[in-house]
C-alpha positions as a printed Julia matrix, in Angstrom:
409×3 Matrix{Float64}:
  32.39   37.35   12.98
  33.83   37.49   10.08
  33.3    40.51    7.12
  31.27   38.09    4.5
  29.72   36.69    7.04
  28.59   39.93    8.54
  27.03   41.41    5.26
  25.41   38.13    4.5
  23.07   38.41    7.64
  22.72   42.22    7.09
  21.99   41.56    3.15
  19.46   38.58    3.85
  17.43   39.41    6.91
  17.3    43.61    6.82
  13.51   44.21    5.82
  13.84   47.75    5.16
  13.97   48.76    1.93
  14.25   45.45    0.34
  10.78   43.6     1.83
  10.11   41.65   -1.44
  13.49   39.79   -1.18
  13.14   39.18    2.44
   9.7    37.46    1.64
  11.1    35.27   -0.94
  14.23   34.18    1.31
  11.48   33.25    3.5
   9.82   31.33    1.37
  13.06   29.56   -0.03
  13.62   28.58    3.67
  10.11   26.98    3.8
  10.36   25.43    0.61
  13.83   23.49    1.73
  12.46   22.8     5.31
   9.18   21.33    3.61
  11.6    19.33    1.4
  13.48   17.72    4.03
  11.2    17.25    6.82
   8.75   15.13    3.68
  11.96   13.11    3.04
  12.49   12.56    6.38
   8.7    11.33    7.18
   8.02    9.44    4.11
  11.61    7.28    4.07
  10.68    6.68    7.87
   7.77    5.43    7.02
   9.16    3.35    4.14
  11.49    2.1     6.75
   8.8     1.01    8.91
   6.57   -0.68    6.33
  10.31   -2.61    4.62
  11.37   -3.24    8.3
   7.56   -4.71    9.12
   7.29   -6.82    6.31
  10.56   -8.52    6.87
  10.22   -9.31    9.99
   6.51  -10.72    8.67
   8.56  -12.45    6.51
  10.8   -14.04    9.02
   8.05  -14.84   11.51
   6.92  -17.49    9.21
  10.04  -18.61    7.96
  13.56  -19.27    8.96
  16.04  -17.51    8.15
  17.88  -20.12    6.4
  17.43  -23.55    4.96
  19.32  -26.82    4.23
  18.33  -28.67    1.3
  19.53  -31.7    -1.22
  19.79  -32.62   -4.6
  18.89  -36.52   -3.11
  15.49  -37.04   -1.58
  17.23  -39.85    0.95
  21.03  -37.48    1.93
  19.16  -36.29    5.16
  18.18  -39.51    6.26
  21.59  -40.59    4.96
  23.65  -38.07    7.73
  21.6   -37.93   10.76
  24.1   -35.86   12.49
  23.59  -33.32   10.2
  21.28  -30.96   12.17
  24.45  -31.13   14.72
  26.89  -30.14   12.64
  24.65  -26.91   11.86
  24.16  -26.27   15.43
  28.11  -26.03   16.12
  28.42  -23.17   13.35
  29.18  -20.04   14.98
  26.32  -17.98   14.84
  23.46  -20.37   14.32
  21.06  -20.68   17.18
  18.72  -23.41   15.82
  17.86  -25.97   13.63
  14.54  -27.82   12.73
  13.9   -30.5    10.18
  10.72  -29.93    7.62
   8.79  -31.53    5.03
   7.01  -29.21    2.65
   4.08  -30.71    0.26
   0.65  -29.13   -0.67
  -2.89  -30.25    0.07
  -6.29  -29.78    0.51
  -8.2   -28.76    3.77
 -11.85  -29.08    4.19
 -14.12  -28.99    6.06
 -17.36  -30.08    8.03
 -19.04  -27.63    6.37
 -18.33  -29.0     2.92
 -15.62  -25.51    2.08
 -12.65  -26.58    0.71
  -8.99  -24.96    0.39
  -5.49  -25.54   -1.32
  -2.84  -25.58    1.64
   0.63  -25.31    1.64
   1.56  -28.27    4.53
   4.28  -28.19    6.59
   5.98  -30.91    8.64
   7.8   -29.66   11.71
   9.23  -31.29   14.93
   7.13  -28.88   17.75
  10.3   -29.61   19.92
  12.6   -27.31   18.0
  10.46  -25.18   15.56
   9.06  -22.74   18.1
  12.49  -21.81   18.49
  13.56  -21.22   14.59
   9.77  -20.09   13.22
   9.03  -17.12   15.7
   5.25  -17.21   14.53
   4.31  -20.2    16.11
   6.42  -18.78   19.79
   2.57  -16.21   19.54
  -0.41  -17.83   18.45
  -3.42  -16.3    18.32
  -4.94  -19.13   20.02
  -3.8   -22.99   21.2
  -0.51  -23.68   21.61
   2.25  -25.21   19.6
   2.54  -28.63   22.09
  -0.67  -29.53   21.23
   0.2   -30.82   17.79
   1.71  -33.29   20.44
  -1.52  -34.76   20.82
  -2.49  -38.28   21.42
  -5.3   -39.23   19.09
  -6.44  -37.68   16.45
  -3.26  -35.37   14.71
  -3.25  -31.86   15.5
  -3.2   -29.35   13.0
  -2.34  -25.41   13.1
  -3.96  -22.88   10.52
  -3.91  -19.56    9.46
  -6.09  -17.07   10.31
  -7.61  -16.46    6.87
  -7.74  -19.61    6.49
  -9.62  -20.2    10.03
 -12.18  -17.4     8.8
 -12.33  -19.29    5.18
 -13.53  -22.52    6.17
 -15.28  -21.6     9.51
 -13.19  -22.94   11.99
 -11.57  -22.58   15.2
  -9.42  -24.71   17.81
 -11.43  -27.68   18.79
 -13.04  -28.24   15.08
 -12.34  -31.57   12.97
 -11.08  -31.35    9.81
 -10.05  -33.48    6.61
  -7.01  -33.08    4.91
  -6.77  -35.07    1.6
  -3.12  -35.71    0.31
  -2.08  -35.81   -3.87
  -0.61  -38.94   -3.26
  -3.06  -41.39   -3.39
  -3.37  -45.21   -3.68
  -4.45  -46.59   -6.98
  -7.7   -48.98   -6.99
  -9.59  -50.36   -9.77
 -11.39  -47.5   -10.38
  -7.94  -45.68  -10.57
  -5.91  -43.28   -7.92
  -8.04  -41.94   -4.89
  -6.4   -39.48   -2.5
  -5.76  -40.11    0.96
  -7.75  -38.54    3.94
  -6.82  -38.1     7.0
  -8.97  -36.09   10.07
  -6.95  -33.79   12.17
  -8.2   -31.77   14.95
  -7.27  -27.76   14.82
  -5.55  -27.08   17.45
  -3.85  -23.64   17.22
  -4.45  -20.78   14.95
  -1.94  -17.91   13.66
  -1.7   -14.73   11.98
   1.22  -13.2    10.46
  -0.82  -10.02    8.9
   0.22  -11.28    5.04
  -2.83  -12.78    3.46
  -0.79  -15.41    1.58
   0.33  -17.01    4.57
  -2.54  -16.92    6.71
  -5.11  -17.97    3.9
  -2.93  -20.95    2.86
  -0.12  -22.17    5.25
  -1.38  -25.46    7.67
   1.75  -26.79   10.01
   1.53  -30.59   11.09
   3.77  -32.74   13.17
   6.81  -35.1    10.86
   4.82  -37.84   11.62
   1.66  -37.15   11.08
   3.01  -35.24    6.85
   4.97  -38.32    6.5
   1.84  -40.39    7.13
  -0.73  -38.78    5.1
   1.89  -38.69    2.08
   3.4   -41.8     2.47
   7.24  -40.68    2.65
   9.51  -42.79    4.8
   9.76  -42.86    8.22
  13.75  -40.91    7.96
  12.24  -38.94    4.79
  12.73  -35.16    4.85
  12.5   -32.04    2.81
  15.25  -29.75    4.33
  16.43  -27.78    7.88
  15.53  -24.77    8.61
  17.68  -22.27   10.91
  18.21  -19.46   12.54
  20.96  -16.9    13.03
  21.64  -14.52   15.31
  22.26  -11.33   13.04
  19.73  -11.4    10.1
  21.66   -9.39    8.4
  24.5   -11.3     8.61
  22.66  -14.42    7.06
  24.63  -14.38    3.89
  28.26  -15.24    6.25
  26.31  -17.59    8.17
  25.11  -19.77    4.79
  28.81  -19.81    3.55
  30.25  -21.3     6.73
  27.26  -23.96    6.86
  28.15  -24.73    3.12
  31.47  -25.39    4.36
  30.51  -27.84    6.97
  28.11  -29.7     5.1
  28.7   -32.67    2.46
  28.15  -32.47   -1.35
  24.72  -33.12   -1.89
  23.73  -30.31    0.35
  23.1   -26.33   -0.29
  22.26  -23.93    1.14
  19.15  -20.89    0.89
  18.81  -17.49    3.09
  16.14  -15.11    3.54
  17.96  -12.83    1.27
  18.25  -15.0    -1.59
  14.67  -16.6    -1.92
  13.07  -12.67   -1.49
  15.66  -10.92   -3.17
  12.91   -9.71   -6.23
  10.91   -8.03   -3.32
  13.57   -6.27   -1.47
  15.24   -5.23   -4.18
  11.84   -3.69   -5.72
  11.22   -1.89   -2.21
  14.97   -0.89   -2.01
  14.16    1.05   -6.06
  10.81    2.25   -4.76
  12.9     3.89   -2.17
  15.42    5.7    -4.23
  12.65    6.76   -6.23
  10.49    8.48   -3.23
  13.73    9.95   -2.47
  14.4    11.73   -5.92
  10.99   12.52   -5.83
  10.62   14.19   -3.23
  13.95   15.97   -3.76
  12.62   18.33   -6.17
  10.43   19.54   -3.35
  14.22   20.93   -2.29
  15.42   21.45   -5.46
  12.62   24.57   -5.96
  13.44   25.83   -2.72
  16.67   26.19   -4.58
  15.61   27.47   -6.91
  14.26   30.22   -5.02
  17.34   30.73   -3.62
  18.93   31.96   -7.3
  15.65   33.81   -7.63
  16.65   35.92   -4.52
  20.58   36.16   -4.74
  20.04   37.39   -8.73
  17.49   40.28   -7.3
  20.0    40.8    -4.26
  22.85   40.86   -6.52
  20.71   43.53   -9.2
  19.26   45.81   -6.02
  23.02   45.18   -4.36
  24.96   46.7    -7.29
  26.1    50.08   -5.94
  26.87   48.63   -2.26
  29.37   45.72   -4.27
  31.01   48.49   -6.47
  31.62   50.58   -3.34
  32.92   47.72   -1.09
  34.94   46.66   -4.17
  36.19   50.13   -4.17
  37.41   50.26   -0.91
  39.44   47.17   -0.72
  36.86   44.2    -1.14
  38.58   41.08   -3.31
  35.96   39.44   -6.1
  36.55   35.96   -3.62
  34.96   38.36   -1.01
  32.02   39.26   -2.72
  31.48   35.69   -3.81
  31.71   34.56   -0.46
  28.98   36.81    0.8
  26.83   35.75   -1.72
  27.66   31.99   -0.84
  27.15   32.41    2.7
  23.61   33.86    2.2
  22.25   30.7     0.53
  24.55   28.48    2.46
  22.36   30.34    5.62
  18.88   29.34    3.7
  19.93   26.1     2.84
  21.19   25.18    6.88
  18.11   27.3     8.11
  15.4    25.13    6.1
  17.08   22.1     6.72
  16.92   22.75   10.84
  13.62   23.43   10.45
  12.78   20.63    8.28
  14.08   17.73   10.87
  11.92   19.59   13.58
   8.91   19.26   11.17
   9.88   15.49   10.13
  10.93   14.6    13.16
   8.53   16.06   15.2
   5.87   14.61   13.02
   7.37   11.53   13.38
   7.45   10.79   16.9
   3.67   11.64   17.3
   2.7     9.07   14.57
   5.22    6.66   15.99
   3.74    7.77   19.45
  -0.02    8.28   18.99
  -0.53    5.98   15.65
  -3.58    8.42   14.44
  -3.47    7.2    11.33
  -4.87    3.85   10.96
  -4.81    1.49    7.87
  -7.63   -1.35    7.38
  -6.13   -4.56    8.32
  -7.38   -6.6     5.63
  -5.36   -4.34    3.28
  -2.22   -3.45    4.92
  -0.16   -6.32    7.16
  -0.78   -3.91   10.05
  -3.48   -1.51   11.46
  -1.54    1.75   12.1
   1.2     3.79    9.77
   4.43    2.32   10.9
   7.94    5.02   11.16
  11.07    4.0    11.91
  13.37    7.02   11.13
  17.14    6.37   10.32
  20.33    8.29   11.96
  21.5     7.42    8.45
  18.98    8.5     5.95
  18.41   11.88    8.3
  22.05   12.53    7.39
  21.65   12.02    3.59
  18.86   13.97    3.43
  20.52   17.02    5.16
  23.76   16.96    2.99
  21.75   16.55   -0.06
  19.77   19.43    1.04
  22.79   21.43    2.17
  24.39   20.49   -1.34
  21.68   21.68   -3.87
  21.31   24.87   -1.75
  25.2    25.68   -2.24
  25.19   24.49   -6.01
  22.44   27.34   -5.72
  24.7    29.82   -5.08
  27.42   29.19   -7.61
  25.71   31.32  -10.42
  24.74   34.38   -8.46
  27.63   34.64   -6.23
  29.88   34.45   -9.87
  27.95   37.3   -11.62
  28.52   39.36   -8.42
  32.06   38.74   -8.48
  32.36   39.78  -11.79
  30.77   43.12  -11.23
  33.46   46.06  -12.93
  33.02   48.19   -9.55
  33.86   51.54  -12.17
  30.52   50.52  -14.48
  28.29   50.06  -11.8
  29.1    53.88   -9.91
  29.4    55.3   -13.27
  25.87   56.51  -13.46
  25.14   57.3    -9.33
């Protein structure tokens, strides 16, 4: 053990004769472990509510799509949907048609839908969502008969309906008559309902077969709106669109997750570095305490510097005791802070004892998903503002004229 490092200890835990400073290094240690394990819970749990609603997100959607400045290119290059497949790192493609309508019904309730056209063959394996309804099943929009038709939950609850129920869906584009345009309505027959836990999706979103969208809005039989994929990295997306852009003709671009909810994410990802500088300053007083108890160290301390001074000490000695002491309360707090945070952590991640009302939140429990990464940042930052804490103190004992302070013992 080294001579600094020796008198640090002695200086910073010896309760005799110097009790008030030992309570206040206590308290500094508190104040940085309460700092970093609230960093460490509240980013988890930022992590688990981003990390929730993007995979919300992506339940419902794909994580890419194809679309065109022409209404008629897809129909135009039916191989197109092949040539996405064969781009490495794509797993699947689906075609789509996206319109709006109005559902009502038996009851006489009425509600604005967003419609959707899929191909049941090859969506369940791009839209995740409709892989876990909460009841039917995705085939039946396969139906003989009357169309099939699958529906939010909200939406369900809205109009009073469940799998089995008829329903009208009236389309914008009508046919014009002599008493002018009337819409077109067709019956369908719910047959599966979903929830996704976001209220906009489940109170508005209806999913249809090609057929049965091109029908009630009178597009052409090859008529669609775009493709849809999927990737095997989300987060890789972005590398994924710019290879499909390069196999795919003029007329053609390309859209990613990131892209079309880049406002949101980039509004979570500032709320984030906003908890985190808030929360900060919960560390930054424990720092402060730390220059509250190396100045009254340093002022009880005088006659012990001047003497080791005397007998051989260098000034970068004495400033590396000094150092070392709040360098020990900073790496002391911050231990005990990740036991706090992540202790806390795994028994909400665990136990889930605190619950959040579902038709609030997108979930029913307080999500955490804690981050090698953050846990890291947190800890240096910590470790940093406790040194910077030092700087002042350890300089003003350095500076001590070792002749000045024994003049008067």
């Amino acid at each position: 053990m080294s001579f600094e490092l020796f008198v640090a200890k002695r200086y910073l835990f010896a309760r005799r004769k110097q009790a008030f400073i030992y309570v206040i290094s206590i308290m500094a240690i508190l104040g940085v472990a309460l700092g970093v394990g609230a960093l460490v819970i509240v980013l988890g749990v930022y992590n688990g509510m981003t990390t929730d609603m993007r995979e919300k997100i992506l339940g419902a959607n794909a994580h890419g799509v194809i679309l065109s400045y022409q209404p008629q290119a897809f129909g135009q290059n039916p191989s197109l949907s092949h040539d996405v497949d064969n781009v490495t790192g794509v797993i699947g493609t689906t075609p789509f048609i996206y319109s709006e309508g109005m559902l009502s019904s038996p009851g006489n309730s009425a509600k604005g839908i967003v419609l959707r056209g899929i191909e049941p063959e090859s969506a369940g394996k791009v839209i995740s969502m409709l892989r876990n309804l909460r009841l039917g099943s995705l085939d039946d929009l396969k139906r003989e008969g009357t169309p099939g038709i699958i529906i939010g939950g909200e939406l369900a609850k809205r109009l009073h309906l469940t799998v089995g129920n008829r329903v009208n869906l009236l389309s914008p584009q009508g046919t014009k008559t002599a008493a002018g345009y009337q819409p077109k309505v067709h019956a369908f027959e719910v047959v599966g309902v979903f929830k996704t836990g976001m209220f906009e999706y489940d109170s508005s979103l209806a999913f249809v077969t090609l057929s049965a969208a091109r029908k009630i809005l009178g597009l052409p039989e090859d008529f669609l709106t775009g493709l849809e994929f999927t990737v095997k990295d989300v987060f890789a997306v972005d590398d994924v669109a710019m290879n499909i852009a390069a196999h795919i003709p003029a007329p053609f671009y390309v859209r990613t997750w990131t892209e079309m909810n880049a406002n949101l994410f980039a509004a979570l990802k500032l709320e984030k570095i906003g908890m985190f500088i808030l929360l900060a300053m919960v560390v930054l007083i424990g720092s402060f305490s730390i220059v509250a108890t190396l100045v009254m160290l340093v002022m009880e301390k005088t006659r012990d510097i001047a003497i080791m001074m005397s007998m051989g000490a260098t000034r970068q000695m004495i400033r590396r005791i000094f150092i070392l002491q709040g360098t020990i309360i900073g790496f002391i707090g911050t231990i005990l802070g990740y036991i706090l945070g992540l202790g806390v952590g795994y028994l909400l991640k665990r136990y889930q004892f605190i619950k959040l009302p579902e038709n609030v939140y997108t979930l029913d429990h307080l999500p955490i998903i804690i981050s090698v990464s953050d846990v890291l940042i947190i800890g240096a930052s910590a470790m940093l503002l406790c040194f910077l804490a030092t700087i002042y103190p350890s300089r003003q004992a350095a500076r001590l004229n070792p002749t000045e302070a024994l003049r008067y013992e």
